[in-house]
N, C-alpha and C positions, 0 to 999 in steps of 0.2 A: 492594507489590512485593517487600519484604522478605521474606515468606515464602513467596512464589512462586518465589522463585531461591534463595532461602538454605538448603531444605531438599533442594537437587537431589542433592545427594552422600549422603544418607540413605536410610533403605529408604521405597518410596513408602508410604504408607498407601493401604486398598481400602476402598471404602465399601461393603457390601454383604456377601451370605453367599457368594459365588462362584455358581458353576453348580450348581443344583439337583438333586438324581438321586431324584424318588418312585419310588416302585413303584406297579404295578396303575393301581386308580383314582383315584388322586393323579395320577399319570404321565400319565396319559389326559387329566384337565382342565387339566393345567399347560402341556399344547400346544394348546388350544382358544384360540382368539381369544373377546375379552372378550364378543364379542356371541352366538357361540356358547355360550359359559361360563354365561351368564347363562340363557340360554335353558335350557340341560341341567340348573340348577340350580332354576330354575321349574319345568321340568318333574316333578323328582326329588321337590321337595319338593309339588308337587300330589298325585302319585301319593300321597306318606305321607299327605296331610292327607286324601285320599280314603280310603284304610286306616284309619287312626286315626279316620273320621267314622261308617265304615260298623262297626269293630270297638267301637265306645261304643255305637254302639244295638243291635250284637245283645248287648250285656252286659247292657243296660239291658233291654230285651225280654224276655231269660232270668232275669233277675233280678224283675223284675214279675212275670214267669207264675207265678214260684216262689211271690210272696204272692201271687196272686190263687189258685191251686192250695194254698195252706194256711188260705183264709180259708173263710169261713159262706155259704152258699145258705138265702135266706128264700124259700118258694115258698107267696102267697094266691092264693085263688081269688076267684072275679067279686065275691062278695059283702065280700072283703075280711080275710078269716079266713086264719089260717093255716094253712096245713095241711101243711106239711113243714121244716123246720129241720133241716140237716145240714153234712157238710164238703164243698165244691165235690167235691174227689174220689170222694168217694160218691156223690154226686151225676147228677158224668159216667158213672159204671159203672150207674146206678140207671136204671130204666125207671118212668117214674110214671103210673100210670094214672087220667086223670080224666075219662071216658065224656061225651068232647064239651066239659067248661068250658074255659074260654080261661085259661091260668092264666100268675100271673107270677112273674118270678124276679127276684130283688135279693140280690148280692151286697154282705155283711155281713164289713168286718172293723177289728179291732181297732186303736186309735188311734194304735199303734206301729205296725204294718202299714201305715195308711194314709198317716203320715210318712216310713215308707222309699217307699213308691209314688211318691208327690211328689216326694221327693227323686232317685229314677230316673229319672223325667219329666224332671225340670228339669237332670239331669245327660245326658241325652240331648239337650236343646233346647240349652243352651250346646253342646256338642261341637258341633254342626252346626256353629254362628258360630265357636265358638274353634279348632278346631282349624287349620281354613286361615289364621286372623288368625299363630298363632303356625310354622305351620310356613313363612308369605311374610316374618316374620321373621329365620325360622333360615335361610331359603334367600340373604337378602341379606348376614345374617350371615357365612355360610360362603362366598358371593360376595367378598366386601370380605379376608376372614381370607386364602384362597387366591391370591388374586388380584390383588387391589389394596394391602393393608398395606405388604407388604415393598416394592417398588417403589416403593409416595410414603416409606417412611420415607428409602429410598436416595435419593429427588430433597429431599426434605428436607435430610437430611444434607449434600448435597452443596451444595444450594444457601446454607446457613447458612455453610460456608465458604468459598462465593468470597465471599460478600459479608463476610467479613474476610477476605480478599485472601488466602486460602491456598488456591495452587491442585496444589500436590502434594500430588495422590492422584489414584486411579482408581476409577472407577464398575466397580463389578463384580457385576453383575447378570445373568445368563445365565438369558430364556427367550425361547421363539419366536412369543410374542405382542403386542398392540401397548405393552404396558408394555415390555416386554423391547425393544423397535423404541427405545422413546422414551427409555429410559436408554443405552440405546445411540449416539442421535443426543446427549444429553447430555453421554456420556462426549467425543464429537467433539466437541465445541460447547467443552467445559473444555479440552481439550488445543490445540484452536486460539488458545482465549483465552490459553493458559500459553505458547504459542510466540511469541505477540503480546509480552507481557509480557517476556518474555525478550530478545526483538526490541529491547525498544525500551529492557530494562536496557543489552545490549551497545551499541545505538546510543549512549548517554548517557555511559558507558563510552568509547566512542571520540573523545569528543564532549570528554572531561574530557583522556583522555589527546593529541588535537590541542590543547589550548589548552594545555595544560603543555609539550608540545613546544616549541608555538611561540614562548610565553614566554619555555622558556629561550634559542630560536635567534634571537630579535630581543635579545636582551638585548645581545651582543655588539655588532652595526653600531651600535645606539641608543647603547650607552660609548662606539665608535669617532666617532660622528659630536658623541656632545657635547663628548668632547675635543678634537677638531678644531674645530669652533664655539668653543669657549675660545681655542685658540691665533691663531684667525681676529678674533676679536673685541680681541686684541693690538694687532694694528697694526704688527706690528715686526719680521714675517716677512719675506723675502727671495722675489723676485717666481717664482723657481723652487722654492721649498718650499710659497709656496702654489699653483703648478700643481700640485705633487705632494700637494697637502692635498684639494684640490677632485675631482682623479682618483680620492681614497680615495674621499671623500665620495660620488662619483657612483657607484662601484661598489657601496655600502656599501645606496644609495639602491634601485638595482637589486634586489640580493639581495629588498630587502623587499618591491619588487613584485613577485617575481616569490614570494614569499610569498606573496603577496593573491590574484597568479592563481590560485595553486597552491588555495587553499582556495575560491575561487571554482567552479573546477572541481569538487571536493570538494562539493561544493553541487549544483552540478545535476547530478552523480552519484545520489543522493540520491533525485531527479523522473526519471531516465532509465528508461524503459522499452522491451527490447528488440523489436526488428521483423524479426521474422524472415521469408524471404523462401527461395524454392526456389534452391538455384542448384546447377550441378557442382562437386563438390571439386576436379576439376583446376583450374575456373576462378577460385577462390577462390586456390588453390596458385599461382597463376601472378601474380595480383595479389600475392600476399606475398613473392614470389619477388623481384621487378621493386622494391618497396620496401627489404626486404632486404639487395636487390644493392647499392642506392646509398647507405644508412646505411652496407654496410662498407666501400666506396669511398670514402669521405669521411673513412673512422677507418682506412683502410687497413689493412683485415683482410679474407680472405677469407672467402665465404662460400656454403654452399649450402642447397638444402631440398627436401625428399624427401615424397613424400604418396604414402599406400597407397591403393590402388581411387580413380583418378582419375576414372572415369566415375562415381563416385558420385553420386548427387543429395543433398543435404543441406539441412536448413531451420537459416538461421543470418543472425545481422545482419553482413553485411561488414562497415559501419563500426566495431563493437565488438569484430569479430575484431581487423582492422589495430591499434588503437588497443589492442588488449591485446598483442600483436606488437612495435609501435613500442618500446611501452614496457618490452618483454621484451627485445628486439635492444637499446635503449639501454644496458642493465643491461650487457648479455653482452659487447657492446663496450667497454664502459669498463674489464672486468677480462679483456677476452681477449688472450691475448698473439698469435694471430697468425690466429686462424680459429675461426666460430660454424657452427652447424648448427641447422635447423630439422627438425622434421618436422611433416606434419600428417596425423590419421587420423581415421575415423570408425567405428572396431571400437565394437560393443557397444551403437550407436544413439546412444553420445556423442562429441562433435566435441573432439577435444582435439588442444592444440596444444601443442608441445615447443621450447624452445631453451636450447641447449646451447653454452660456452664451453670452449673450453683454456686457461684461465687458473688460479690456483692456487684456484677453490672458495670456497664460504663458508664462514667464522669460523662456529663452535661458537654464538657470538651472533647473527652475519647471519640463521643458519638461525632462529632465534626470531622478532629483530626485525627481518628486509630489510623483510617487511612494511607494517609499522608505518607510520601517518603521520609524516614530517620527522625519521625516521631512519635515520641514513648514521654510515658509521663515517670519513669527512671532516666534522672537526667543525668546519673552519675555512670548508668551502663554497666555497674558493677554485676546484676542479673545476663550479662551479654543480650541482654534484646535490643538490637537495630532501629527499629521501629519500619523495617521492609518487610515484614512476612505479608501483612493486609495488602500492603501496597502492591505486592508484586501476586495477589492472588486477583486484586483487583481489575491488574492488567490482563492477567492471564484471561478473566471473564470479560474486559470488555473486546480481547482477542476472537473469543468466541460467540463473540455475539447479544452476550449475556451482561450482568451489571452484581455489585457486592452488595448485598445490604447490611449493615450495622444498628440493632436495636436491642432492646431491654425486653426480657420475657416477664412475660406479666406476671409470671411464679417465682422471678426473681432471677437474677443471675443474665451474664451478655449470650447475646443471640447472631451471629453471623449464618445471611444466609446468601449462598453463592449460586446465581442462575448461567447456566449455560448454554444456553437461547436451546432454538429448536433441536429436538432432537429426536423424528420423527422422520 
């Protein structure tokens, strides 16, 4: 995993020669499909090996006539005697007159003559067989060189380094056949595995940084509670110091469960999977409205909420809306000095939800870490804020597809706003 993520801020590395650009008859095979290609290539090289079969025997042909055309003509008659010795040429221009005998001709030539003839014959008899032997050679050849080489070298290559874990780089391979199909699905198949990987660095990551959190924010109650057990285990305390010992102690007790929930919930976070569901944006608006209302009645702030195209239909989990809401409205309350605002819209296909404080805004840090699990800039917890509300709204949106923003309204006061990807 180390050099799946560690090489993210460097220039990616490309496996591959990029996008191709032949000319002509290059151009022409490098967009055929493999089965086509193949076929065009059989074909190509049959026609040569036909050329080439039929161009050795008329060489060889031309080539014999030549010695049979400079060899000896023996011409006997019935009884056996010779009676004419010359050169075939003469021969063929010669009219011979022999009043009725039946006569014979035997062609006569010389023992160098008769070994190039042989050797014409038998170089014409191999061309038959050799020639197609080597040109179903060439044609697989120049199959494999055009068409298959570069493409397994690029799955090669790529596959040698996931399997040592480096998956920064990209397959770049550009053509429009099924090699070019399959390093393509390739290239998806490494980028999904690299997002995975990535995934599951930052989960491991967040994983390290809650248990350092939480570490340091149990450390506190855990001193408070063993110095009190100390003083407790005295005996010589005064019956109203140890109510006031035991009061610590119980609140001390509190905070840490309510620790345990906290990361509990954090937990099935984790397994939550949204369900999304048709409904109207007004009647989603009107349910967070009515919640809202009575969080700021309770904290005694006013409050309102505003939604654009109320007749809209939207696909969204109410419960995950509310519960990223709740936990938005808690925030906003606790820093508003006297009134929160909502809005909710569905511009651009994504459902996002906005809530806004008049309070004095977030710390230059808040904007970092509000996020964060079990950080709060109350570091004593006496307010009981966790510092999980943001974090666990955060997950909830990036469940959904969606992401939290944290910002400063330019009229003053913090701005949380929570997108919950499409919802269209």
């Amino acid at each position: 995993m180390g050099k799946a993520v560690g090489k993210g801020l460097g220039v990616r590395a490309r496996v591959g020669k990029g996008q191709r650009r032949p000319g002509g008859w290059a151009r022409w095979m490098a967009r055929l499909p493999l089965k086509r290609a193949l076929f065009a290539y059989v074909l190509l090289f049959t026609l040569a090996a036909v050329a080439l079969v039929i161009g050795t025997c008329l060489l060889c042909e031309l080539g014999k006539d030549n010695l049979i055309a400079g060899g000896w003509v023996r011409v006997t008659g019935e009884d056996g005697r010779i009676m004419l010795r010359t050169y075939k040429g003469f021969m063929d221009a010669t009219a011979l007159s022999t009043d009725g005998e039946e006569l014979h001709y035997e062609l006569v030539m010389s023992a160098d003559m008769d070994a190039r003839y042989q050797m014409l014959s038998t170089i014409e008899g191999f061309g038959i067989f050799v020639w197609p032997l080597v040109c179903m050679v060439l044609a697989a050849r120049a199959f494999y060189r055009r068409k298959l080489r570069e493409p397994l070298n690029v799955l090669r290559t790529a596959a040698l380094r996931i399997g040592e874990n480096d998956l920064d780089f990209s397959i770049d391979y550009d053509a429009p056949d099924e090699m070019g199909r399959l390093c393509a699905d390739f290239e998806r198949m490494r980028a999904r595995v690299l997002e995975h990987e990535r995934a599951l660095w930052r989960e491991m990551e967040e994983r390290r940084r809650q248990t350092a959190a939480l570490s340091h924010d149990l450390r506190t109650p855990l001193t408070v509670l063993r110095g009190e057990a100390e003083l407790l285990e005295g005996g010589t305390l005064p019956p109203e110091r140890v109510r006031r010992t035991a009061e610590t102690m119980r609140g001390h007790i509190l905070r840490m469960e309510r620790y345990v929930a906290g990361l509990n919930e954090m937990r099935r976070l984790e397994d939550m999977q949204p369900r999304r569901e048709r409904m109207a944006l007004g009647a989603l608006a009107e349910s967070l409205r009515e919640t809202g209302a009575l969080l700021a009645a309770q904290a005694g702030r006013a409050f309102a909420l505003h939604a654009d195209e109320a007749l809209a239909v939207v696909q969204a989990d109410e419960q995950l809306v509310e519960r990223v809401f709740d936990n938005a409205m808690q925030n906003a309350l606790r820093y508003a000095s006297s009134r929160v605002e909502a809005h909710l819209t569905a511009a651009g296909g994504r459902l996002v939800l906005t809530v806004r404080d008049d309070g004095c805004g977030f710390s230059q840090q808040a904007l970092t870490h509000a996020a964060d699990p079990f950080w709060s800039e109350d570091k004593t917890g006496a307010k009981g804020h966790l510092g999980l509300g943001l974090n666990i709204a955060r997950g909830i949106c990036a469940r959904c597809g969606g992401t939290l923003t944290l910002e400063n309204d330019a009229r003053g006061g913090a701005c949380v706003s929570a997108d919950f990807g499409a919802c269209g």
